[in-house]
N, C-alpha and C positions, 0 to 999 in steps of 0.2 A: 652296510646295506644302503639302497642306494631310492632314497623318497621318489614318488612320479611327481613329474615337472607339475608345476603349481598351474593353474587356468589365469589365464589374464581376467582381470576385475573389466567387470562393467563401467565405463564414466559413470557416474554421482555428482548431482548439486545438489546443496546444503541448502536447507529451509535457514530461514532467520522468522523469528518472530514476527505474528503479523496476524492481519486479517486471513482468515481461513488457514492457518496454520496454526491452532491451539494445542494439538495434540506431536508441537515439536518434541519437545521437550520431555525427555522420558528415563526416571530416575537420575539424573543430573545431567545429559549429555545430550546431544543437538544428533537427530534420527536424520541420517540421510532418506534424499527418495531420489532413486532410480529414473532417469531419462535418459532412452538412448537418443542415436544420430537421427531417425524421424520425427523422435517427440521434439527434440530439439530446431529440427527443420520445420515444423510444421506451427511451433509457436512464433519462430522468426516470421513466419509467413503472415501469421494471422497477426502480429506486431505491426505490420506495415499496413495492413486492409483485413481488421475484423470481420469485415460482410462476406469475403472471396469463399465464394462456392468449394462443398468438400471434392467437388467432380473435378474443379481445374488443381486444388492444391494435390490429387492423388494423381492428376496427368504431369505434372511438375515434379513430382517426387518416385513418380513409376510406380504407383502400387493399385491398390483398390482403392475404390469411393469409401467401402466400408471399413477397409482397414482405419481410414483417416476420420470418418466421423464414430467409431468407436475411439481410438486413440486422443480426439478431441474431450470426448463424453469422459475416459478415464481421466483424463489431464484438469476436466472441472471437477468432476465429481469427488479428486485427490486434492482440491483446495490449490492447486499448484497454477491454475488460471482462471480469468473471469472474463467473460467475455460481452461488453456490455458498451452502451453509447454514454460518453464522458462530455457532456457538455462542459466550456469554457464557461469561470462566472460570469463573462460579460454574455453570457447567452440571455442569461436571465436578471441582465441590468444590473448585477454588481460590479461597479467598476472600482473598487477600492478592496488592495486586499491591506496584512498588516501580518504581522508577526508580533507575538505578544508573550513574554517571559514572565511567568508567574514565580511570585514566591509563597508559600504555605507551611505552617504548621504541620507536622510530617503526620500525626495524627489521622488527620483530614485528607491525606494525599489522594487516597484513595475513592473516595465522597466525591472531592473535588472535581476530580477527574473525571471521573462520571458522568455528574452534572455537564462537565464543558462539555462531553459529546455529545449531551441531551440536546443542543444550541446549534440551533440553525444553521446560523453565521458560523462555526467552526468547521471548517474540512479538514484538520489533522492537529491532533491532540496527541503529545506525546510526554511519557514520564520520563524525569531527564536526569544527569547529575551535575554536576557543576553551578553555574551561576543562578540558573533557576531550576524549581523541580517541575514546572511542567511549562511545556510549549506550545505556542495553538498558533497558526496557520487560520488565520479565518479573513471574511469578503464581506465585504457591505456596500450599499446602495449608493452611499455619499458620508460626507462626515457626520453629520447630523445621527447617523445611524449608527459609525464605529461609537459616537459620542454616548450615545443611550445604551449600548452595550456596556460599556468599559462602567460609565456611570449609575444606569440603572442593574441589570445582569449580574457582571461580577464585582462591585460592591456588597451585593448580596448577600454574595457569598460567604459564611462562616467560615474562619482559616487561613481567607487571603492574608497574607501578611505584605505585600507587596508586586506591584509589576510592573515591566516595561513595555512599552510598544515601540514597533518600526514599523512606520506606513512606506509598504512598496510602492517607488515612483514608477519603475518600469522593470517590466515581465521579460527578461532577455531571453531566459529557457522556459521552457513548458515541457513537459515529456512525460509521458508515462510509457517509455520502452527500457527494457533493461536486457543486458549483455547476458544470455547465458550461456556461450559457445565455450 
């Protein structure tokens, strides 16, 4: 007996953990989310110029206005994009950023962590494995300021058992675009 020919699958990209993606993760396994060839055209588009009107990206891609600013509206409201002005820290006078390797009391990881994102000065706080358990990305004014951080801030802190810093001398990439095609 002879089965009907199976349907070709939809393309899928895979969430990874993150911002607006809390609800990956579902009884132990990574939930794909569905984006076809527009959704995927239409974020390349807004990758290069967030501002671009849905009227020229829907004359560019052949469709309606409204297909594309629904299609936008599902793609935010799905946590799968953000669409927002990202100032550089030297917008706002921080010229110094640093990368900073914590070590902690695995207790406290969690606390910790926390707190670092309650902090200004951090743009990305991450729980790690290897050499240190958490990693922060953060900008300051001058040293005078990483200096008050590191000394007053997370000294502070219950659990630090240790960290490292790297003050970055110079910024070669900058990016917030990623490859979905």
């Amino acid at each position: 007996m002879n089965s009907p020919p199976r349907q070709p699958r939809r393309p899928r990209i895979a969430l990874t953990p993150g911002e607006g993606s809390d609800d990956v993760y579902a009884r132990g396994r990574v939930q794909d989310q569905i984006l076809d060839e527009i959704d995927r055209r239409v974020i390349k588009i807004l990758q290069a110029d967030g501002r671009r009107p849905n009227t020229e990206i829907a004359r560019e891609l052949h469709v309606s206005e409204t297909t594309i600013r629904k299609r936008v509206s599902q793609l935010v409201s799905r946590g799968l994009i953000n669409i927002v002005a990202v100032p550089t820290p030297r917008a706002v006078g921080m010229n110094l950023s640093a990368i900073i390797g914590i070590s902690v009391t695995l207790p406290k990881l969690r606390e910790i962590s926390e707190e670092l994102k309650r902090q200004k000065e951090a743009r990305y706080v991450g729980v790690s494995t290897g050499r240190y358990d958490i990693i922060v990305e953060a900008f300051f004014f001058d040293q005078q300021h990483f200096l008050e951080f590191i000394s007053s801030k997370l000294s502070r802190m219950d659990g630090i058992t240790g960290l490292e810093t790297s003050m970055i001398l110079d910024v070669v990439k900058f990016s917030y675009e990623w490859e979905i095609a």
